[in-house]
C-alpha positions in Angstrom: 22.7 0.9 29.6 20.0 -0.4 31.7 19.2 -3.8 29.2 23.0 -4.1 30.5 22.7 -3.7 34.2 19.6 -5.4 34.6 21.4 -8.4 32.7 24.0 -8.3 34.9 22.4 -7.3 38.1 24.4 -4.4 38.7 23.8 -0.7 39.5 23.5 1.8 36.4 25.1 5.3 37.8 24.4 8.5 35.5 27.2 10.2 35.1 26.3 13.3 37.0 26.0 11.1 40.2 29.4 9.2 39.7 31.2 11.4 42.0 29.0 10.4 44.6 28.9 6.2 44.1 32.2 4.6 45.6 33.8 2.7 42.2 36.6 0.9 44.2 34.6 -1.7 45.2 34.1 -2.9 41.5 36.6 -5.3 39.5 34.6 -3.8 36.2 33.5 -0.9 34.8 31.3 0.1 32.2 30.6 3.2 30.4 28.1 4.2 28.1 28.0 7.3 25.6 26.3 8.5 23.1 28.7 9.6 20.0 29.1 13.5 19.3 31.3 14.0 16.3 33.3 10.7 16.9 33.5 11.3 20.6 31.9 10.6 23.7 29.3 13.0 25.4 31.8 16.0 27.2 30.9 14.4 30.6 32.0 11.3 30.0 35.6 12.9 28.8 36.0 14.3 32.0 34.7 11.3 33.8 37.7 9.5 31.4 39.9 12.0 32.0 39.8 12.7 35.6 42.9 10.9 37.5 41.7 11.5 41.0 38.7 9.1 39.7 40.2 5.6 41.2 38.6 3.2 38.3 38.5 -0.7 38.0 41.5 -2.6 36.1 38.9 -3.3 33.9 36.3 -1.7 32.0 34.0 -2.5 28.5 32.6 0.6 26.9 29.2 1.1 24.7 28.2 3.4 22.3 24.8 4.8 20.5 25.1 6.7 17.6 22.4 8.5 15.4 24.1 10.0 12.0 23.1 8.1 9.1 25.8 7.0 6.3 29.1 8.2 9.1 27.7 6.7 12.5 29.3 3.4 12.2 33.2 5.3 11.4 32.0 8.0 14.5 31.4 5.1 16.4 34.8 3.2 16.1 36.5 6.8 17.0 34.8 7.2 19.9 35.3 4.2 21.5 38.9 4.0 20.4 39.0 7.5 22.2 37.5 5.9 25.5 40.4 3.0 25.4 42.6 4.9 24.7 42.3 7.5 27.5 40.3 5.3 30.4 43.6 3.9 31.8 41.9 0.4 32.5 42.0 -2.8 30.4 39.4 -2.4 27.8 37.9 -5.9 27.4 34.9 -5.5 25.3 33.0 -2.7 23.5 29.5 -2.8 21.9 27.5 0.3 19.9 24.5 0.3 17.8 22.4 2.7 16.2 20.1 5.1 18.7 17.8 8.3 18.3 19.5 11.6 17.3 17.1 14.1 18.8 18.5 17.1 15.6 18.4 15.0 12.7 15.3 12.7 13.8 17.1 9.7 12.5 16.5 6.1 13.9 13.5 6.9 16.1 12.8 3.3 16.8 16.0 2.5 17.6 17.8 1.0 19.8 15.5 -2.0 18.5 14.6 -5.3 20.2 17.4 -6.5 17.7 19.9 -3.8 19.1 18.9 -4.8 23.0 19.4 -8.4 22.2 22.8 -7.7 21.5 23.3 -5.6 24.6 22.6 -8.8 26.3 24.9 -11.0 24.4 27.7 -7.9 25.1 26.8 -7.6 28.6 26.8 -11.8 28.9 30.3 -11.7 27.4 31.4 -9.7 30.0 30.6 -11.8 32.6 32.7 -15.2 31.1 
């Protein structure tokens, strides 16, 4: 998330302090998640879900994910869950591999490889 912002010169907001941050001043927005079982963390499901939320038309959604052999599949689901339910045109969508703090897999990751591509999906979105 903040490889992203800082490419694009924009603010990152954490979720917890998105009530507070006026979004209706943005054509675009962006949401990041790590992956829990094919979904997105709970708060960004009710972020998602919350209709008195005005959001952009647009939006591009990101992804980590951590489970070895399944994250890939988890990761398609759970950004197919954010288009489908975020009520804005979806125009791009990136995930990699990240830490999963129980099963201790990919500690070194997201990589310099994995933030490079972060830049080339957060470049995208500005063409």
């Amino acid at each position: 998330a903040r490889t992203i912002a800082v490419t694009l010169k924009c603010p990152m907001v954490y979720i917890d302090d998105v009530k507070n941050f006026d979004l209706s001043i943005y054509n675009l927005l962006i949401i990041g998640s790590p992956v829990y079982a094919g979904y997105p963390a709970k708060e960004i499901i009710d972020f998602i879900l919350d209709t008195n939320i005005k959001k952009p038309a647009k939006c591009a959604i990101f992804c980590t994910w951590g489970a070895p052999g399944w994250g890939p599949t988890a990761a398609k689901y759970c950004l197919d869950y954010m288009k489908k339910n975020i009520k804005s045109e979806c125009i791009d969508e990136f995930n990699c591999p990240g830490f999963h703090q129980l099963l201790r897999t990919y500690p070194s990751r997201p990589n310099k490889e994995d933030l490079n591509k972060a830049v080339e999906f957060a470049k995208r979105l500005i063409h």
